[in-house]
C-alpha positions as CSV (number, residue, x, y, z in Angstrom):
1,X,-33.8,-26.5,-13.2
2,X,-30.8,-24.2,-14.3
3,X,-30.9,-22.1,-16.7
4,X,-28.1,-21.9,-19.7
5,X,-28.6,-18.4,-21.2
6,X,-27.2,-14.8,-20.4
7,X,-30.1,-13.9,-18.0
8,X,-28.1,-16.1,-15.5
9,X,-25.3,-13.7,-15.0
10,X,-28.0,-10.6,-14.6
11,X,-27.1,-10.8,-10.7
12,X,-23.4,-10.7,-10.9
13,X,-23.8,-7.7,-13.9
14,X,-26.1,-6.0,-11.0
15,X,-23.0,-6.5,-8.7
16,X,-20.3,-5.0,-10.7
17,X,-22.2,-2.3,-11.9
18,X,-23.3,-0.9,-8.5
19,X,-20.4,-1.7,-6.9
20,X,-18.4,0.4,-9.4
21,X,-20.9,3.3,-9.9
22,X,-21.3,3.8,-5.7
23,X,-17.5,2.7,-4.8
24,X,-19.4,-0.1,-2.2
25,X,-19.3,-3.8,-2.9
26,X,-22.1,-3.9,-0.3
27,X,-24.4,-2.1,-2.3
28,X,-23.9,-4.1,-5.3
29,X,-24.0,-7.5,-3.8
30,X,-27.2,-6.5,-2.2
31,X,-28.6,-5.3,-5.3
32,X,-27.1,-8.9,-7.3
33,X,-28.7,-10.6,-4.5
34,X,-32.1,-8.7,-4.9
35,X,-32.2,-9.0,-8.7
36,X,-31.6,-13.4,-8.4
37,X,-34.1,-13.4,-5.9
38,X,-36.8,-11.3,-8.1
39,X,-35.9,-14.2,-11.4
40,X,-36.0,-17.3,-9.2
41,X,-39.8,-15.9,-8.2
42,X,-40.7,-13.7,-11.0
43,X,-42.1,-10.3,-10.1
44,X,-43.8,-10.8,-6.9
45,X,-44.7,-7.9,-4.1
46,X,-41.9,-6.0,-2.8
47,X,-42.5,-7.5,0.7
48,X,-43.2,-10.9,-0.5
49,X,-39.4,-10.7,-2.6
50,X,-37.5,-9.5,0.5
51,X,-39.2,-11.7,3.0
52,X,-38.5,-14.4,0.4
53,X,-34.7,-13.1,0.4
54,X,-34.6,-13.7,4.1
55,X,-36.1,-16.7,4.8
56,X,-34.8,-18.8,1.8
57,X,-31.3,-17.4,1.4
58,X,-29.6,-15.1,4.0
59,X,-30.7,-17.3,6.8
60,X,-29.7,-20.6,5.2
61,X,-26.3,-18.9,4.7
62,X,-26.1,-18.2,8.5
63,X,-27.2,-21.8,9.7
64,X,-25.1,-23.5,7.5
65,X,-22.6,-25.4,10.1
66,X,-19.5,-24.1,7.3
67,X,-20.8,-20.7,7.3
68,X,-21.6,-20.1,11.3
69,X,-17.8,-21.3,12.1
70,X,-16.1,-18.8,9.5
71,X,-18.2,-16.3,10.8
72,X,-18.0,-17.1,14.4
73,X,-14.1,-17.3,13.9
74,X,-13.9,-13.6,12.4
75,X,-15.7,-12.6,15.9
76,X,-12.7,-14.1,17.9
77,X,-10.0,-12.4,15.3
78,X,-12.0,-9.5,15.5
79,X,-11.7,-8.9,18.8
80,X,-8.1,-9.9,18.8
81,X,-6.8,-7.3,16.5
82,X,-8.5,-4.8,18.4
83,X,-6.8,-5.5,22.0
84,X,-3.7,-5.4,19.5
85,X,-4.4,-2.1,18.4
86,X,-5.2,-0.9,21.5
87,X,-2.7,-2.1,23.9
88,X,0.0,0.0,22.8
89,X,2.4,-3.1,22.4
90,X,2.9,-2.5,19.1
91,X,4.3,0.6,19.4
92,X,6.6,-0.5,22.0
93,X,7.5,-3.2,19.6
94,X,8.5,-0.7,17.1
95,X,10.3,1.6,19.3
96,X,12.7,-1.1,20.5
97,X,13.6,-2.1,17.0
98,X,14.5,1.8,16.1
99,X,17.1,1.5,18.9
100,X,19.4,-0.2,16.6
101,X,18.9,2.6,13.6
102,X,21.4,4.3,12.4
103,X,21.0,5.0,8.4
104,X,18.8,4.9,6.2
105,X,19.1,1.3,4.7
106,X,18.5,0.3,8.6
107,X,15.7,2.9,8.9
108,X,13.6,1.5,5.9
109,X,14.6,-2.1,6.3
110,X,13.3,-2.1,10.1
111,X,10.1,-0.4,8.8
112,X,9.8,-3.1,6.7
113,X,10.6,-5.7,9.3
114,X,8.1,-4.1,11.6
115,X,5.2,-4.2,9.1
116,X,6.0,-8.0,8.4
117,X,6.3,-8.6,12.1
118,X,2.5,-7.1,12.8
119,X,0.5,-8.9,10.8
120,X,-2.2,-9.6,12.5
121,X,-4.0,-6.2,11.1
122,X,-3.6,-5.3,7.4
123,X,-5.7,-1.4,8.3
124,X,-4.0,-1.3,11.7
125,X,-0.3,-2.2,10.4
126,X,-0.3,1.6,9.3
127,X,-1.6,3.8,12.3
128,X,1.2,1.6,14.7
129,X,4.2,1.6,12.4
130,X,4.2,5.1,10.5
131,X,4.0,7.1,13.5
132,X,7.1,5.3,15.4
133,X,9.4,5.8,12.7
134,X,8.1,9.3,11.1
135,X,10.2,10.8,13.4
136,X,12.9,8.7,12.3
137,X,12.4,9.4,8.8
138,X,12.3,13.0,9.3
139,X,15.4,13.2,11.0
140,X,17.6,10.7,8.8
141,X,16.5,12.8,5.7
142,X,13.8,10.0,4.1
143,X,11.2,10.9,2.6
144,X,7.5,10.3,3.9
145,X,6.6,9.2,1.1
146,X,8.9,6.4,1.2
147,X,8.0,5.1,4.8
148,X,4.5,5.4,3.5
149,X,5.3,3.2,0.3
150,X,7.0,0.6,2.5
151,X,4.5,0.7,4.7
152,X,2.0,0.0,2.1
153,X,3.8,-2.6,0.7
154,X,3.6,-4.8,3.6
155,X,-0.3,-4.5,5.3
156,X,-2.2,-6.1,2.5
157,X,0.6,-7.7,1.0
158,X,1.7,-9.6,4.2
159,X,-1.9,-10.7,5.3
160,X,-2.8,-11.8,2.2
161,X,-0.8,-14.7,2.5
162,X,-1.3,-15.9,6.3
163,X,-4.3,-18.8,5.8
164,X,-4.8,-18.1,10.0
165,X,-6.0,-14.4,10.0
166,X,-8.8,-12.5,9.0
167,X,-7.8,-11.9,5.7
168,X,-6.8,-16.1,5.1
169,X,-10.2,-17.0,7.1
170,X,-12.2,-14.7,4.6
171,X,-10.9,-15.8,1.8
172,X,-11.0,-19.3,2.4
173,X,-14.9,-18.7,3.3
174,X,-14.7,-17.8,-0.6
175,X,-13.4,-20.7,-1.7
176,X,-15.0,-23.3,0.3
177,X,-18.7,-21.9,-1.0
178,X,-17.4,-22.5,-4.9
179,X,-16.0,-25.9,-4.1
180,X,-18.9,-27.3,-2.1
181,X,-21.3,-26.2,-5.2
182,X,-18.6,-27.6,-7.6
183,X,-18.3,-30.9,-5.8
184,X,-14.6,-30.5,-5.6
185,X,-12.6,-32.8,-3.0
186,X,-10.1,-29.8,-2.2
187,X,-10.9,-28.4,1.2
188,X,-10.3,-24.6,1.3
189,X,-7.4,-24.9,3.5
190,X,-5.2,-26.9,1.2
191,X,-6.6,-24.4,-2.0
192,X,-5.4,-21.4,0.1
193,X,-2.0,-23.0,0.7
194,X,-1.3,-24.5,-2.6
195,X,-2.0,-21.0,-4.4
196,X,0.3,-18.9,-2.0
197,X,3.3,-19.6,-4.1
198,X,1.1,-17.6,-7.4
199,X,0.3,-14.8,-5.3
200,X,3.1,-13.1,-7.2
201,X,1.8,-9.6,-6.6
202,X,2.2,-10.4,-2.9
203,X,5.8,-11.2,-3.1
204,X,6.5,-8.9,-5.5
205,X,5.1,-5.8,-3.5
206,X,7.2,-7.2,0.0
207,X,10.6,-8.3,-1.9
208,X,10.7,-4.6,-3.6
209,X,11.1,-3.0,-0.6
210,X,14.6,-4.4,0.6
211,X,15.7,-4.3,-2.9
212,X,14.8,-0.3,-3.3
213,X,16.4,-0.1,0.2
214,X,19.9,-1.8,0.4
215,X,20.8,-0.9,-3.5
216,X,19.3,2.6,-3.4
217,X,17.6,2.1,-6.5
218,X,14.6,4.8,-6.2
219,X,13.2,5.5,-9.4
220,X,10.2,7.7,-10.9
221,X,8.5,10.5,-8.2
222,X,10.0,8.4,-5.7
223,X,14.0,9.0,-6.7
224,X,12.6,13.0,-6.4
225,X,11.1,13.0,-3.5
226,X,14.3,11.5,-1.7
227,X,16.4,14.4,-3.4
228,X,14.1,16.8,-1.8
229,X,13.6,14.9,1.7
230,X,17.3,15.3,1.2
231,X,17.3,19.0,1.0
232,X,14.8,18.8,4.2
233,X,12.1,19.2,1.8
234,X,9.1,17.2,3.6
235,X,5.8,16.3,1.9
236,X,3.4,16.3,4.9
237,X,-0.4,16.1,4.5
238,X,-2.9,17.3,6.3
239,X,-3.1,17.2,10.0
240,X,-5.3,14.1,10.9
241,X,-7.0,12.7,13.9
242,X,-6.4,9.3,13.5
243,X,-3.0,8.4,16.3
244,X,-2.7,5.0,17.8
245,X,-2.9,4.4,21.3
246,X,0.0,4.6,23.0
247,X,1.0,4.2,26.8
248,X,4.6,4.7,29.0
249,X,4.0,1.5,30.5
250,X,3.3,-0.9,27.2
251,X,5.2,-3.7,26.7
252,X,6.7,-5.5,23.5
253,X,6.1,-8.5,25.4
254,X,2.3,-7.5,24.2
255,X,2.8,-8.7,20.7
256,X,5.1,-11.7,20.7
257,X,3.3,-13.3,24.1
258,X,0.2,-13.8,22.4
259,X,1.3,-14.8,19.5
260,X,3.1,-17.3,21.4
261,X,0.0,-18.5,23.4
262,X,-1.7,-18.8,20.3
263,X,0.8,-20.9,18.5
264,X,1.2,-22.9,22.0
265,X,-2.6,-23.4,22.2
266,X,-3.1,-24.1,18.3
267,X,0.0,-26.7,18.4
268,X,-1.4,-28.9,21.1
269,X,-4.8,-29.3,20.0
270,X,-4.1,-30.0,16.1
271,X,-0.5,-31.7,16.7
272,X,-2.2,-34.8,18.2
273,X,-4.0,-35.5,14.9
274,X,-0.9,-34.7,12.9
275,X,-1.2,-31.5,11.7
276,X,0.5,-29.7,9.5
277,X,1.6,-33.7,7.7
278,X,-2.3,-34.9,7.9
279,X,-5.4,-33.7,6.6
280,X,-7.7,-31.8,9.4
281,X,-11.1,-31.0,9.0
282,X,-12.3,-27.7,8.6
283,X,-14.3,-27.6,11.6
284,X,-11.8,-29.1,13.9
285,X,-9.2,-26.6,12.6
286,X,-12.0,-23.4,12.9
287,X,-12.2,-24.6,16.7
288,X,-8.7,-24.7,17.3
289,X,-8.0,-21.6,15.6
290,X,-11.1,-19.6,17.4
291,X,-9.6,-21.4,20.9
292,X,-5.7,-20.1,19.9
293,X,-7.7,-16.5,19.5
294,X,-9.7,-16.5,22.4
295,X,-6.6,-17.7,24.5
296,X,-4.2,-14.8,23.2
297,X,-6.9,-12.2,24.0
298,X,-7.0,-13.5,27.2
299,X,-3.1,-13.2,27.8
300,X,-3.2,-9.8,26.5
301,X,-6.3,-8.4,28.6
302,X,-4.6,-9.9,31.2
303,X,-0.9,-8.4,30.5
304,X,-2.4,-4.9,30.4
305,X,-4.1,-4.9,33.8
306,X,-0.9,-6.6,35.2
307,X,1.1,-3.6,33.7
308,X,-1.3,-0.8,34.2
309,X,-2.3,0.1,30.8
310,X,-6.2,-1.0,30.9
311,X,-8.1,-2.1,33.7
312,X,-9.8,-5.8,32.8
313,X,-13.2,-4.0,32.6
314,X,-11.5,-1.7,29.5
315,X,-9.6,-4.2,28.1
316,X,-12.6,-6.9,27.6
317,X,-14.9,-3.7,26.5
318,X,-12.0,-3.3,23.5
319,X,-12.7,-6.8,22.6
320,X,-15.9,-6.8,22.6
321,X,-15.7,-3.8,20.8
322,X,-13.7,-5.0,18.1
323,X,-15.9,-8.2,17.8
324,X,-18.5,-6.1,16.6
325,X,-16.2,-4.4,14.0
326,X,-16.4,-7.4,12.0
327,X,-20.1,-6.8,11.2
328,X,-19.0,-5.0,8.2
329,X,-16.8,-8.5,6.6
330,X,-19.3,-10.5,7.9
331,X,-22.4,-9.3,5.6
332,X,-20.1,-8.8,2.7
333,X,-19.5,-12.7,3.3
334,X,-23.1,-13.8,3.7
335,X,-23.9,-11.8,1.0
336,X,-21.3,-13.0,-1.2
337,X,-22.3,-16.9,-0.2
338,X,-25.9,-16.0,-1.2
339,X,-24.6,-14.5,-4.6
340,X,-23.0,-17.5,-5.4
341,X,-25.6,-19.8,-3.8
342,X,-28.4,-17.9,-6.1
343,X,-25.9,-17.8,-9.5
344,X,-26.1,-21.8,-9.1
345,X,-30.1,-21.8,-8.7
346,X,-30.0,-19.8,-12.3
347,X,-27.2,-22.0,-13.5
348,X,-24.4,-18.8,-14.0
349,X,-21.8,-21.4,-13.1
350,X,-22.7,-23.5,-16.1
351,X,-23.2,-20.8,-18.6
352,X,-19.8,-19.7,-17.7
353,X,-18.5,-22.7,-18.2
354,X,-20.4,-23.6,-21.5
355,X,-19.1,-20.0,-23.1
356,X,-15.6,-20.7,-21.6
357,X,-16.0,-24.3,-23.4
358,X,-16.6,-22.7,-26.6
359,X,-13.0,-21.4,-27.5
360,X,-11.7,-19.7,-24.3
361,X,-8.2,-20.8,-24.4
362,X,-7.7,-22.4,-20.7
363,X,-4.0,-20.6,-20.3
364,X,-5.4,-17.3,-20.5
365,X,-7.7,-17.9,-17.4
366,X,-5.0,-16.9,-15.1
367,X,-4.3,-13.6,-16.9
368,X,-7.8,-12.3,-17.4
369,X,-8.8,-13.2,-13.9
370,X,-5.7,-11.1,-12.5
371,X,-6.6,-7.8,-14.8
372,X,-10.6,-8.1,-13.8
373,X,-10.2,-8.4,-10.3
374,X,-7.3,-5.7,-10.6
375,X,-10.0,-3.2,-13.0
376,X,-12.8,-4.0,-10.2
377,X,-10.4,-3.2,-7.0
378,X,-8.8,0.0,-8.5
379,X,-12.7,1.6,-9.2
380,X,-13.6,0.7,-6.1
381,X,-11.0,0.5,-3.5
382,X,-12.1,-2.7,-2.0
383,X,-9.4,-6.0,-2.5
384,X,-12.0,-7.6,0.0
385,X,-15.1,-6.9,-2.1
386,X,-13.6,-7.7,-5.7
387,X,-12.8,-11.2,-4.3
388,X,-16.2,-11.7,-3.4
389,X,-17.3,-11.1,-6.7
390,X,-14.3,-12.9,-8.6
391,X,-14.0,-16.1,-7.1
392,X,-17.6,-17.6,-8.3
393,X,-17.0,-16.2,-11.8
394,X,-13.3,-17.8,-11.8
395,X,-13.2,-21.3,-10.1
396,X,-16.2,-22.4,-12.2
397,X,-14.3,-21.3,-15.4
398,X,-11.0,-23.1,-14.5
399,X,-12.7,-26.0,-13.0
400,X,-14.9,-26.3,-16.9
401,X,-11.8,-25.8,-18.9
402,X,-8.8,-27.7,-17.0
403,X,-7.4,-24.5,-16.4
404,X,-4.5,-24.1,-13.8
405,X,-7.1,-23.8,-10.5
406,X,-4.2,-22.8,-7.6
407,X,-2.9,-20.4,-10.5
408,X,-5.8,-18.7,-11.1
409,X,-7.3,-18.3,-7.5
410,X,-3.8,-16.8,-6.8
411,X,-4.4,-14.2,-9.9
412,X,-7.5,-13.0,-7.8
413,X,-6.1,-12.3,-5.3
414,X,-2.9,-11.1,-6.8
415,X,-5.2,-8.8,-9.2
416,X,-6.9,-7.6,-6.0
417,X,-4.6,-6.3,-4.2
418,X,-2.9,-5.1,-7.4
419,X,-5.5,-2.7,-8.1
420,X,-6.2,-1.9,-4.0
421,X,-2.6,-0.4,-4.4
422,X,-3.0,1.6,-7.2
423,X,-6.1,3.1,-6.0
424,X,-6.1,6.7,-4.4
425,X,-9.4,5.5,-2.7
426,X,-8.2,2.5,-1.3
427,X,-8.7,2.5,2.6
428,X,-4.8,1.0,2.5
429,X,-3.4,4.2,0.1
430,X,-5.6,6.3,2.7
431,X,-4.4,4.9,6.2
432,X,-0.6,4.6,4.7
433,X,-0.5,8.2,3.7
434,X,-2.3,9.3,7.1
435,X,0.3,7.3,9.5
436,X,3.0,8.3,8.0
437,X,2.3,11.6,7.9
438,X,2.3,11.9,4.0
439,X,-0.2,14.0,1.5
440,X,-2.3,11.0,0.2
441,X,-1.5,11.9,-3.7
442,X,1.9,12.1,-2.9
443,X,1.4,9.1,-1.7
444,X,-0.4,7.5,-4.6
445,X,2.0,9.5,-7.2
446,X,5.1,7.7,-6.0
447,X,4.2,4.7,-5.3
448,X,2.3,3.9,-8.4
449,X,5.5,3.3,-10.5
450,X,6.3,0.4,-8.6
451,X,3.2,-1.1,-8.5
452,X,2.9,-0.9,-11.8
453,X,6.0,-2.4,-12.4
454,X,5.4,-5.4,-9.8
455,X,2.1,-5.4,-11.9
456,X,3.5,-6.1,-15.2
457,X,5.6,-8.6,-13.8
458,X,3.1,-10.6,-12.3
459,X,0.4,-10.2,-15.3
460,X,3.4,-12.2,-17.4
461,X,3.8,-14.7,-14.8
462,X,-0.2,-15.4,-14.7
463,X,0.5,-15.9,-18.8
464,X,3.3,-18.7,-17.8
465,X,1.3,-20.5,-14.9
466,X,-1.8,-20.7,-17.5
467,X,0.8,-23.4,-19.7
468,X,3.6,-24.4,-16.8
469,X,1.8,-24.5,-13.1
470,X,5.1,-24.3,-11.3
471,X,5.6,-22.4,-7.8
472,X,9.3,-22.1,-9.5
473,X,7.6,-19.4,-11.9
474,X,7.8,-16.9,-8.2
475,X,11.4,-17.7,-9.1
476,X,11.7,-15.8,-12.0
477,X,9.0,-13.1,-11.1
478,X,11.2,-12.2,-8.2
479,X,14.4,-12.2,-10.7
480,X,13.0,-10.5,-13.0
481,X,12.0,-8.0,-10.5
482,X,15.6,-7.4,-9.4
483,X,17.1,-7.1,-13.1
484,X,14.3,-4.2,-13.8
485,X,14.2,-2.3,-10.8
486,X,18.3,-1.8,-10.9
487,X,17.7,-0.9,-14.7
488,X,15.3,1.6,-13.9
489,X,17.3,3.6,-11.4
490,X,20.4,3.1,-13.7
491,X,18.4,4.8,-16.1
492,X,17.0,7.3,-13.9
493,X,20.6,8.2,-12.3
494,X,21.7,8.7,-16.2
495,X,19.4,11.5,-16.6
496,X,20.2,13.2,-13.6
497,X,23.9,12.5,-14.6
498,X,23.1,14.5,-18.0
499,X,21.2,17.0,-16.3
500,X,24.0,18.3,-13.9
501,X,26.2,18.3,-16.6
C-alpha cells in the first residue's frame, strides 16, 4: 500500500543530495535506490538489503522487454559513434567545408554548420571540429574562445533534439518509465516529439550563433576577447592529450554514407507500416533503429578497410569498444528506472501530486521545473543525470495538476542543458575548451553571458507555455533573442565609442 507522507520522497532527497555533494549522479541514485530499498523492508542485514536490491529491483529493470530494447539499442549507437570518432571521416568532413573560407562570418558560420552536421556525438562533436578549424581561427584573427563558444553551442544543444540518437533514446527511456507507472496512453516517441518545439534553450543556444556571427554583435568578455584575437592576442590553454584520430586517406564519404545506409535501412522497414503518418510501436521502431545502426557500422568498418585506414580486425575492435562505453549511461538508466520504480512502491508520485493539489498553481510547473533541473546540472555538471532525477518528480506533478505536460518535459531538458552550459565542470565546457585550444575559464567566462541571456529568455517562455501551450511561443523566444542580442552589442559598442573618445 503507498504511502502519502514526506518519508516517500526520502530516496529522491538521498539522490540530490549526494549527487550534489560528490558531483556524481551515480552515487546519488545508488544511494536513493539503497535508502527505498532499506523503507520498503525496514532495517534488515546489510546483505539481506542488497541482495534484496538485486533480486527485486535491478534485475526486474533489466528483464523488462521495454528496458532490455533501450538498453540493447544504446549498445548499437554506442558502438556507432565510436567507428565515427575514430575513422577520421569527420575530420575530412570538416576540412572540405574550410575550403570555401574566407572571413570570418564564413569561418564561424561553417563551424557552426559542421557541429550541426555531426551529430551523432554530443562529447565527440568537440575533439573533431575544434581542432580542424583552430588553425583557421588563428589565422583569420578569431578568438578561441569564440570557436569554443560555437562549438559548445551546438554538441548538446543539437543532440538534444534528435529523438534517434543516444541522447533522444535516453531520454525517451525516461519518459516511457513515468508514463507506463502513470497509465498514460502517450508512447515516449510521440512525448519526445511533441515537446521539441519547448526545448527553447535548445534553439536558443544554436540560433545565437549565426546571429552573433553575420551581425557581429559580440558582447560581454566575448566582444574583448575578439579585440585582442584581433591584436593576435590568443587565449590558449594548456597543452592537452586529447587529439582526434586523423588519417591522409579518410574520406567525407565516412560520415554522410552511413548516415545514408541508416536512413535507407530505417525507411524500408518502418515505411511499409506508415511511418512517420502512423503510429509504430516502440519495439518495432527500437528494432528498426538498432538494425539502421548496426547496418551503418557495417558500411563504415567496411569503407575504412576499402580505403586503408583500419584493417576489419581494428575497425570491429573500435565498435566493440565503444559498445562497452555505454556501460556508464546504461546504469545511470537502470538505476534511474529503479528510482522511479521504488518512489511508486512508497507512493512519492502521489504525495507529489497531493502537495501540488493543494495550491501549486499548474502554470508555474513549467518554470520551476526548468530552474531545478538547471540548479541540479550547474552543481553537478551532468544534463544526463539531472534528467534522471527530474523527470519522475515532474511528469507526476503535471500529470495531477493539468499542467502543460510537452511544456514542462521540454523545461527539463531545456533547464538541463541550461545549467550543463554554465557549468565550468561540465564534461561539454571541458571538451569545448580542450578542442579548441582555449583555457577552460576563458571558456566559461565568455560564454556565460550568452547563456545567461538565452536562459532568461527561455525561463519567460516556460512562464507563457504554463497558460498558452503553443510551439508559436519558440516564435517569440527566438525574436526576442534577436531584438536583445543587437541591443546588447549596441550598448556595448557605445562604451567602447565613449572610451576612445
Amino acid at each position: 500500500m503507498e504511502q502519502t507522507d514526506i518519508s516517500s520522497l526520502i530516496p529522491i532527497a538521498f539522490t540530490l543530495v549526494l549527487s550534489l555533494a560528490t558531483r556524481n549522479v551515480v552515487i546519488g541514485l545508488f544511494a536513493g535506490v539503497l535508502s527505498g530499498v532499506v523503507m520498503l523492508n525496514d532495517w534488515l542485514h546489510p546483505l539481506d538489503t542488497f541482495g534484496i536490491l538485486v533480486q527485486n529491483h535491478l534485475v526486474p529493470q533489466l528483464t523488462d522487454s521495454y528496458n532490455a530494447g533501450v538498453l540493447v539499442l544504446l549498445v548499437f549507437i554506442g558502438g556507432f559513434v565510436a567507428l565515427m570518432e575514430q575513422s577520421g571521416g569527420g575530420q575530412a568532413f570538416a576540412l572540405k567545408v574550410t575550403h570555401w573560407v574566407s572571413s570570418k562570418c564564413r569561418a564561424q558560420i561553417s563551424s557552426w554548420l559542421g557541429g550541426i552536421v555531426i551529430f551523432f556525438s554530443d562529447l565527440g562533436t568537440p575533439l573533431i571540429v575544434g581542432p580542424v578549424f583552430r588553425p583557421l581561427f588563428d589565422k583569420l584573427k578569431l578568438s578561441r574562445q569564440k570557436l569554443a563558444f560555437i562549438i559548445d553551442s551546438t554538441a548538446s544543444p543539437v543532440a538534444i533534439l534528435i529523438p534517434f540518437i543516444g541522447w533522444g533514446v535516453y531520454i525517451m527511456g525516461l519518459l516511457q518509465k513515468e508514463f507506463t507507472a502513470l497509465a498514460l496512453d502517450i508512447t515516449d516517441w510521440q512525448a519526445f516529439v511533441q515537446a521539441i518545439p519547448f526545448q527553447f534553450y535548445a534553439f536558443l543556444a544554436i540560433f545565437i550563433v549565426p546571429l552573433v556571427a553575420l551581425k557581429k554583435l559580440d558582447f560581454g568578455p566575448m566582444a574583448d576577447a575578439e579585440q585582442q584575437a584581433e591584436r593576435g592576442v590568443i587565449a590558449a590553454g594548456p597543452q592537452q592529450q586529447l587529439s582526434p584520430f586523423t588519417h591522409a586517406s579518410a574520406k567525407a564519404s565516412f560520415v554522410w554514407a552511413p548516415l545514408l545506409v541508416m536512413a535507407i535501412v530505417l525507411i524500408s522497414m518502418l515505411a511499409p507500416l506508415g511511418f512517420p503518418f502512423a503510429k509504430v510501436s516502440g519495439s518495432v521502431f527500437r528494432a528498426a533503429l538498432s538494425s539502421a545502426y548496426f547496418f551503418a557500422a557495417m558500411t563504415l568498418i567496411g569503407l575504412m578497410a576499402v580505403y586503408g585506414v583500419r584493417k576489419l580486425n581494428d575497425g570491429i575492435a573500435v565498435y566493440l569498444k565503444g559498445m562497452g562505453n555505454m556501460m556508464q549511461v546504461a546504469i545511470v538508466l537502470i538505476l534511474a528506472w529503479t528510482l522511479s520504480s521504488i518512489g511508486k512502491e512508497l507512493g512519492a508520485a502521489a504525495y507529489i501530486a497531493e502537495q501540488a493539489q493543494a495550491g501549486f498553481p499548474y502554470w508555474l510547473v513549467p518554470a520551476v521545473a526548468f530552474l531545478l533541473s538547471a540548479i541540479i546540472s550547474f552543481a553537478t555538471g551532468s544534463s544526463w543525470g539531472t534528467f534522471a532525477i527530474m523527470m519522475p518528480l515532474v511528469i507526476p506533478t503535471a500529470v495531477a495538476i493539468d499542467a502543460p505536460l510537452y511544456a514542462s518535459i521540454g523545461a527539463v531538458l531545456s533547464g538541463g542543458l541550461f545549467g550543463d552550459h554554465c557549468s565550468p565542470i561540465s564534461e561539454t565546457t571541458i571538451l569545448s575548451s580542450t578542442g579548441s585550444g582555449c583555457d577552460q575559464f576563458e571558456h566559461f567566462r565568455t560564454q556565460l553571458p550568452y547563456a545567461l541571456l538565452n536562459g532568461g529568455i527561455a525561463l519567460a517562455c516556460f512562464m507563457v507555455a504554463g497558460l498558452m501551450e503553443s510551439p508559436l511561443i519558440l516564435l517569440a523566444a527566438l525574436t526576442a533573442q534577436l531584438c536583445l542580442v543587437y541591443l546588447l552589442a549596441r550598448v556595448h559598442n557605445s562604451k567602447l565609442a565613449v572610451q576612445a573618445a
